[in-house]
C-alpha positions as CSV (number, residue, x, y, z in Angstrom):
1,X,-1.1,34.9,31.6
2,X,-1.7,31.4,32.3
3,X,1.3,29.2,33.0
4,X,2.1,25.5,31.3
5,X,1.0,23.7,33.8
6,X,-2.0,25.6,35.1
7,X,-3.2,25.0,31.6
8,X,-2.4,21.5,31.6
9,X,-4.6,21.2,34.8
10,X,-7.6,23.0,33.2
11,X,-7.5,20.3,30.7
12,X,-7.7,17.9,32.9
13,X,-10.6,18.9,34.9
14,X,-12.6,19.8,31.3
15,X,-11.5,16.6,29.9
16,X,-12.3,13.1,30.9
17,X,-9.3,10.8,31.3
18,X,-9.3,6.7,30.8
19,X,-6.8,4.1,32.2
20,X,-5.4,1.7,29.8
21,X,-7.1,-1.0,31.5
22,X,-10.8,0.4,30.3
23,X,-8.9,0.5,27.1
24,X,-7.5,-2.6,26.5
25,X,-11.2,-4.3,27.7
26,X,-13.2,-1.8,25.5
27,X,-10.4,-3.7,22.5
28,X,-11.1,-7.1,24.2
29,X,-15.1,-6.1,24.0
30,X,-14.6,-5.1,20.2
31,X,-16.3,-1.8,21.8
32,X,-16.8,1.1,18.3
33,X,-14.8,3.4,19.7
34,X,-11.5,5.4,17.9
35,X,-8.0,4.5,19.4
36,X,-6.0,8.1,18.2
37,X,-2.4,8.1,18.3
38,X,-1.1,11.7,18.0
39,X,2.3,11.0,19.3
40,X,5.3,11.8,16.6
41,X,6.5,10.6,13.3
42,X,9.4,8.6,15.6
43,X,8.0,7.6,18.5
44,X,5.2,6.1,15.9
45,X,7.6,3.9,14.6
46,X,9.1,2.6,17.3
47,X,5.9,0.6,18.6
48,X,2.2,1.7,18.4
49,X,-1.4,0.0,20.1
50,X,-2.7,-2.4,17.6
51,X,-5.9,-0.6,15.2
52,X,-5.1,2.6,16.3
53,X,-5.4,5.4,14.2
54,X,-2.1,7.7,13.4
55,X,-2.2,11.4,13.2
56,X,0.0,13.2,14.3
57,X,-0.6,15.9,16.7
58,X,0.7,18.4,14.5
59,X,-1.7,17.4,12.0
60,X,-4.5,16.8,14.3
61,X,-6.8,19.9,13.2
62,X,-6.1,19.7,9.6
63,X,-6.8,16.1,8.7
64,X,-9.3,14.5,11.8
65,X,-12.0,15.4,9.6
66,X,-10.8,13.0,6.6
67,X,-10.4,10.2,9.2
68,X,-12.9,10.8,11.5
69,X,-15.7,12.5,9.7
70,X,-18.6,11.5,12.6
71,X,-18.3,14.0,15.3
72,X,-20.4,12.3,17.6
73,X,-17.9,8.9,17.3
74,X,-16.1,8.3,20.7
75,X,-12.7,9.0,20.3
76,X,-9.9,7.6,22.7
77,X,-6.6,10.0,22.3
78,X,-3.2,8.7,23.7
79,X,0.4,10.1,23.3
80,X,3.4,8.9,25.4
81,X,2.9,9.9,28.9
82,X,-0.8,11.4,28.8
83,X,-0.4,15.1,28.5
84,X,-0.4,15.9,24.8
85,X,-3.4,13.5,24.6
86,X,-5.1,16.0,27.2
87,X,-4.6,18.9,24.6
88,X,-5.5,17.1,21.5
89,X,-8.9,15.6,23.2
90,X,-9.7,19.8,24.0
91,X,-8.6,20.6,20.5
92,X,-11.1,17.7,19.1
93,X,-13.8,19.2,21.9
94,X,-13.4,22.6,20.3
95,X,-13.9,21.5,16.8
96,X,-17.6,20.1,17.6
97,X,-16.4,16.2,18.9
98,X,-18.6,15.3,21.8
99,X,-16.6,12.3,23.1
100,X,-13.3,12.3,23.0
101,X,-11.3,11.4,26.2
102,X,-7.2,11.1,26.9
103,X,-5.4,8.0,27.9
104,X,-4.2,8.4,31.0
105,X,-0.1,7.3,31.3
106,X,-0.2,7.2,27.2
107,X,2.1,4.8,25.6
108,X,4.5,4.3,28.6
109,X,1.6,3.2,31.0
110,X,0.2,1.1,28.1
111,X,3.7,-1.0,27.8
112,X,4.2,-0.9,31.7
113,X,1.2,-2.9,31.9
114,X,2.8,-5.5,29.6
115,X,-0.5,-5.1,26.7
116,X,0.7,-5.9,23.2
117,X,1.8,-3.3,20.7
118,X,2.9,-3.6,17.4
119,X,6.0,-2.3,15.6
120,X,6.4,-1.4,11.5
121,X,8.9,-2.9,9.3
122,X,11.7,-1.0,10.4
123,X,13.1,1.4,7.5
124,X,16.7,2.7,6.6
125,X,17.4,6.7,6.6
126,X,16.9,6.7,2.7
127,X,14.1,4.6,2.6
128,X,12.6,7.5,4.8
129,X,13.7,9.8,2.7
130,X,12.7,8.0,-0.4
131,X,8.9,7.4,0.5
132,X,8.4,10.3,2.7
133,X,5.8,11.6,0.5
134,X,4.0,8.5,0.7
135,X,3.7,8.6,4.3
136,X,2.0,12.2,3.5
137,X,-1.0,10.0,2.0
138,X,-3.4,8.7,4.0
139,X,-4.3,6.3,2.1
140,X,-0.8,5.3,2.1
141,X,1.9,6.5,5.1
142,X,4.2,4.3,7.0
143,X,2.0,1.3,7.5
144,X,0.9,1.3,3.9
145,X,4.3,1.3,2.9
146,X,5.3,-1.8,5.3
147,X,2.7,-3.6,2.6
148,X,4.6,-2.2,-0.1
149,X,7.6,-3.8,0.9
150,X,6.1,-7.6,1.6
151,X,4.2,-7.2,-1.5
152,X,4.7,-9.2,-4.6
153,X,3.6,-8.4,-8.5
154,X,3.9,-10.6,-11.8
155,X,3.9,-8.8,-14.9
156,X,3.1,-10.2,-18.1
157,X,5.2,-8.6,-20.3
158,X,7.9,-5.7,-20.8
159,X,6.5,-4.0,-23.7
160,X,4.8,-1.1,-24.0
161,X,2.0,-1.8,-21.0
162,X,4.7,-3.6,-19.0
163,X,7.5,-0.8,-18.8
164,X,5.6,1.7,-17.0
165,X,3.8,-0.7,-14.4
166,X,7.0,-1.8,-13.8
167,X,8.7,1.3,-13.4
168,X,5.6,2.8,-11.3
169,X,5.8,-0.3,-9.3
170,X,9.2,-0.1,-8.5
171,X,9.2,3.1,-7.8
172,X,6.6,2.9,-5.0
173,X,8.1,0.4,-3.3
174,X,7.0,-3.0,-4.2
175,X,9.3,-5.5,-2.7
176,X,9.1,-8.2,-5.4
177,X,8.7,-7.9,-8.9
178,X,8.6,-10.7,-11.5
179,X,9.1,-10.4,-15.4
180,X,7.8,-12.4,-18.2
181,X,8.5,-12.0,-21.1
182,X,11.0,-14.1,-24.0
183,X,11.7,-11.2,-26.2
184,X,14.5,-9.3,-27.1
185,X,14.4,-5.5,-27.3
186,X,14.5,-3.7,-30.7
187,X,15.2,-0.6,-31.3
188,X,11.5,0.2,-33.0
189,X,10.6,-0.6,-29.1
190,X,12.4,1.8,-27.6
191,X,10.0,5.5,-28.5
192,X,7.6,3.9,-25.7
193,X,8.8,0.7,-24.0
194,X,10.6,2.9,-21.0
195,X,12.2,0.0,-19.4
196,X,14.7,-0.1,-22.0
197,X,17.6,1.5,-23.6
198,X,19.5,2.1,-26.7
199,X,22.2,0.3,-25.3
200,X,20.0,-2.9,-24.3
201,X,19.2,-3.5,-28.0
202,X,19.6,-7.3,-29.1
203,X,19.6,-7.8,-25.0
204,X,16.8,-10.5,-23.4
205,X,13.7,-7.7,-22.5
206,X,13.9,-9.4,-19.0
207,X,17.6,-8.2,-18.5
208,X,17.3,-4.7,-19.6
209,X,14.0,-4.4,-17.7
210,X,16.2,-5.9,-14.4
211,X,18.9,-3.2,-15.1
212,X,16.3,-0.3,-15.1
213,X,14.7,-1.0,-12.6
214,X,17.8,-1.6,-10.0
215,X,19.3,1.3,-10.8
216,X,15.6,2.6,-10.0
217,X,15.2,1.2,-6.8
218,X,17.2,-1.1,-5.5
219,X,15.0,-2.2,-2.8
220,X,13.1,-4.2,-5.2
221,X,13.8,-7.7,-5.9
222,X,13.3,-8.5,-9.4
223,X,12.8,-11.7,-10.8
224,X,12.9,-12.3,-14.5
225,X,11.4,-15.5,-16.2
226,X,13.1,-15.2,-19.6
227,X,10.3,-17.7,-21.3
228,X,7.2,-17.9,-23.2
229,X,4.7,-18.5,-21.0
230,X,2.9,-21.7,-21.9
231,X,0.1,-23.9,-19.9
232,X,3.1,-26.4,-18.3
233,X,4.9,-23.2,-16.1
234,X,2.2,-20.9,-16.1
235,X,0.9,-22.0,-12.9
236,X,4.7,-22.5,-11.2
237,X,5.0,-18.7,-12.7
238,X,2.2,-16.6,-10.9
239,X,1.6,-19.0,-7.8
240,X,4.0,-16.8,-5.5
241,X,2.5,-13.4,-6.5
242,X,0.2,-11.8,-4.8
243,X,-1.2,-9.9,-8.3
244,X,-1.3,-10.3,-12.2
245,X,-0.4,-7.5,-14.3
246,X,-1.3,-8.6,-17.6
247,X,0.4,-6.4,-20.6
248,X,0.7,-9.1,-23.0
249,X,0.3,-8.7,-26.6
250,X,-2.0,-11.8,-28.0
251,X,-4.8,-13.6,-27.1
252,X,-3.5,-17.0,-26.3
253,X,-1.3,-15.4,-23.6
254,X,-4.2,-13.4,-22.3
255,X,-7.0,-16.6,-22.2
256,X,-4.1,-18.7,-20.7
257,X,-2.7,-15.9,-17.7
258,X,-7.0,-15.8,-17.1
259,X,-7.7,-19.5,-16.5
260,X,-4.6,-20.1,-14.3
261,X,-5.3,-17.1,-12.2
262,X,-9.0,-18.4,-11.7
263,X,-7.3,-21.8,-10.7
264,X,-4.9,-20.1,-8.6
265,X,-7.4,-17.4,-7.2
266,X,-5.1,-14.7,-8.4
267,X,-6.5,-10.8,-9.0
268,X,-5.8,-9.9,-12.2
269,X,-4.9,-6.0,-13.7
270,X,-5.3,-6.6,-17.2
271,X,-4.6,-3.2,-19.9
272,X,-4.5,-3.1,-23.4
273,X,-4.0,-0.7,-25.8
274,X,-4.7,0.4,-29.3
275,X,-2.7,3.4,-30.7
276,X,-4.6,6.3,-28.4
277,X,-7.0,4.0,-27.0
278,X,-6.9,1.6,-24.2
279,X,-8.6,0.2,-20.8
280,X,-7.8,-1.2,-18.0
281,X,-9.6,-3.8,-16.1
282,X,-9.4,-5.3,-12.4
283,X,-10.4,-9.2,-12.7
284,X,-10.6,-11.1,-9.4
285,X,-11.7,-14.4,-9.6
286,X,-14.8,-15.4,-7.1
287,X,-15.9,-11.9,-6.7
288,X,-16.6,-11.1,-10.2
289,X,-16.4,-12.3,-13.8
290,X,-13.3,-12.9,-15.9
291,X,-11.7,-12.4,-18.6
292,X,-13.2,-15.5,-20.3
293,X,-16.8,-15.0,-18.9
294,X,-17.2,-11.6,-20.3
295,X,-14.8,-13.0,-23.6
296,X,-16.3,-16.6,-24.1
297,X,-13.9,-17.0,-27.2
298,X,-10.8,-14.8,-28.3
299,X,-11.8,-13.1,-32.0
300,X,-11.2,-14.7,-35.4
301,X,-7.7,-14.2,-37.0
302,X,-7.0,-10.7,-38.5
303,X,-10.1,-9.5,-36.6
304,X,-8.2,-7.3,-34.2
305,X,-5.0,-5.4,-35.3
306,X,-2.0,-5.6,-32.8
């Protein structure tokens, strides 16, 4: 039986070790290498390396694959003091990876040397609790989230394409939404506008839309422009937002949300729908056409029924 320590120094004569100074000039150099954090879920969050990959060591078998498919990429592991770094670098070795090397001194000797780091929106207990499965994502986890939070959205709408982009959005976290829309909700709306209830009826569609989505999340701001969006506030509208969700329901509104988000260089998530049909369409202006370039002209009256 082989003792902690005795293993810990097998490691370290079977795998190379790197001081955080050949590390921060391989960043300076813009050198392709991976920087692998595989420190925990709370010492992540306190401070991390700038670009540096998060797994956690935990994870480190199961998902290094996803992230790091190339086995032959050179992969720099660091924890907080250097050990655990030692054992992920073998593990990575033993799964086929011909370059991966520890940080020696981790996190602490990285800090001690007075190299910059970089720290995530901090988060409450609940919000923790709240997104936890999003930090499960890749695609998504803790820094994705941060985005979430500084992110803003305009939709176009809070009818039946605007209630569950809405909802969705609150529900994942977005930070700020805003609401267009100068209706008033009827109770013919309510068997798919989910936004609203019986109790909203005769309300503005922008206040029962606000209540919903408060008692949601109520992280998310919510901003409701109770108006009919014309050509003299469309631009003062969307010009904060970082995105266009256009559910609107007629043509005018659609051509006009198009041209001012060309002006404003605004991406664009248009839907529509007609009774079990529908599409949905990502416009960005500059990198593609629009809504006008693949529509030149909306269709004659009565042409299309709503």
């Amino acid at each position: 039986m082989k003792s902690y320590r005795e293993i810990i120094e097998e490691t370290r004569q079977e795998i190379p070790e790197v001081s955080v100074d050949e590390v921060k000039a391989k960043t300076d150099n813009r050198d392709s290498f991976v920087l692998l954090d595989v420190r925990d879920n709370d010492e992540y969050r306190l401070g991390y390396i700038p670009d540096a990959l998060y797994v956690s060591r935990g994870m480190l078998e199961l998902d290094i694959e996803d992230y790091v498919p190339d086995r032959d990429e050179k992969i720099v592991v660091y924890c907080a003091g250097g050990v655990r770094s030692l054992l992920a670098a073998k593990s990575l070795k033993d799964m086929g990876y011909t370059d991966a090397v520890s940080m020696a001194g981790g996190y602490r000797a990285w800090t001690s040397s007075g190299y910059p780091t970089v720290k995530e929106k901090s988060m409450t207990s609940d919000q923790l609790d709240r997104y936890s499965r999003h930090f499960m994502l890749r695609e998504i986890g803790e820094k994705g989230q941060a985005k979430l939070f500084d992110s803003k959205v305009v939709f176009i709408g809070a009818g039946g394409l605007g209630s569950p982009a809405g909802i969705y959005l609150a529900a994942a976290g977005v930070g700020t939404l805003g609401i267009v829309d100068s209706d008033a909700v009827e109770l013919s709306n309510l068997q798919r506008q989910i936004l609203h209830r019986s109790e909203a009826v005769g309300t503005p569609k922008v206040q029962s839309a606000t209540t919903t989505i408060k008692a949601l999340n109520p992280d998310t701001e919510v901003v409701p422009y109770h108006v009919r969006l014309e050509s003299d506030n469309v631009m003062e509208i969307i010009q904060d937002y970082d995105l266009i969700v256009d559910g609107c329901d007629n043509f005018a509104t659609r051509y006009l949300v198009n041209d001012a988000a060309v002006l404003a260089d605004k991406t664009v998530v248009h839907g529509s729908i007609f009774q079990f049909e529908g599409q949905a369409t990502v416009l960005k202006p500059h990198d593609g056409p629009c809504y006008r370039c693949m529509f030149p002209a909306p269709p004659p009256p009565g042409m299309v029924p709503s």
